[in-house]
N, C-alpha and C positions, 0 to 999 in steps of 0.2 A: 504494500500500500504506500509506502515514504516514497517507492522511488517511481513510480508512475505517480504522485502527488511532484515529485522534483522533476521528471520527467514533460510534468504539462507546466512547471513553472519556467521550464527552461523555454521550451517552445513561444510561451506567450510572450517573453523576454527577446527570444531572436526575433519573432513577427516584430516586434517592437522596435529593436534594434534597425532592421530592413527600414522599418515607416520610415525612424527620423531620418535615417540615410537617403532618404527618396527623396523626404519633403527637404533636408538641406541643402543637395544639388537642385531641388526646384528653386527653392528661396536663393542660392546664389547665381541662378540662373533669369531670376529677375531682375535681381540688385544689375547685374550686369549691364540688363538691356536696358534701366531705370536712370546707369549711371552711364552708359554708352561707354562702357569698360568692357575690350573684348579680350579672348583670351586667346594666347597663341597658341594654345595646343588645348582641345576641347578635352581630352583626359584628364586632364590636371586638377580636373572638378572634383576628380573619383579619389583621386592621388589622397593617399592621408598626409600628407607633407602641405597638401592645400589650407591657408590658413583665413580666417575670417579676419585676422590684419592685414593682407595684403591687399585682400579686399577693402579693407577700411584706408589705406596707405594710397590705394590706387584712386578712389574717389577724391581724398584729401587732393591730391596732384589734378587731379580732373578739377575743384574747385577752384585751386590754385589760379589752372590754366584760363580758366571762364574768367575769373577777376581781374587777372593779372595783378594780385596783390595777396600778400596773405590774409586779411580780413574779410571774411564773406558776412553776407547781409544776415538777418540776425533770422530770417525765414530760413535761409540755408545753413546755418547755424543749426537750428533746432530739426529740423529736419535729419542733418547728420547726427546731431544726439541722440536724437528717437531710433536711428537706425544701427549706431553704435550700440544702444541698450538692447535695443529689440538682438543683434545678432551676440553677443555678451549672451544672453539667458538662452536662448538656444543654444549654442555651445555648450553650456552648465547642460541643462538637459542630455545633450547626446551624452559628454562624461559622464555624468547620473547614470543613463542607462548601459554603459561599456562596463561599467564600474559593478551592477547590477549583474548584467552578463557576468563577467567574471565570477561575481560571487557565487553565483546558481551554480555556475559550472565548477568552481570548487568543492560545493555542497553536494553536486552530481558524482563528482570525482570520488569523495570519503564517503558515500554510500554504498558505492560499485565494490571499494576495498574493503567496506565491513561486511557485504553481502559477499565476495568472497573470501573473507577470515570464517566466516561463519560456514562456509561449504568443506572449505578442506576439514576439517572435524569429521562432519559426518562423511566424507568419501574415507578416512582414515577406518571413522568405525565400519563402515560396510568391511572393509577389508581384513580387518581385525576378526567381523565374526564369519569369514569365509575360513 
């Protein structure tokens, strides 16, 4: 019973895992075309080395450019805040749930090896009373 109960916790946890992976190549695939930031090699999205500062890095520049000044208006100010936060908490979320993953699957792990601690015994006694 524990381990089809860890069994269906792990599963729920990778479906889980997949979502936010979907929806945060959607979301930096807007930011993109929002920020008319393109990318030179469209894998890069998938790449775990992809970081949501470079994305934040690469818009600053794009602001930059539009102003020609470092001060932007105080519209595009808060707008970049908003969307500094907004990708900030999702980030936290996906480590939340990698973090999560891990765990289940540690928990999957030391069930596997108590359920087989618990097997060798009785294959010992089978043999013992042949």
């Amino acid at each position: 019973m524990g381990l089809d109960y860890l069994r269906y916790k792990y599963e729920g946890i990778v479906e889980k895992v997949h979502q936010v992976s979907y929806e945060k190549d959607q979301m930096i695939r807007m930011f993109q075309e929002a920020f008319g930031i393109g990318v030179d090699n469209q894998e890069g999205i998938d790449h775990p080395a992809f970081d949501f500062a470079i994305l934040v890095e690469k818009r600053i520049g794009k602001l930059k450019e539009q102003t020609g000044t470092y001060e932007s208006s105080h519209v595009d100010l808060e707008k970049f805040e908003r969307t500094k936060d907004l990708l900030y908490m999702w980030d936290q979320e996906m480590t939340l749930c990698l973090k999560l993953l891990e765990e289940d699957m540690l928990e999957r792990s030391e069930m596997t090896n108590l359920t087989n601690k618990e097997n060798i015994p009785r294959n010992h006694n089978i043999k013992i009373r042949k």
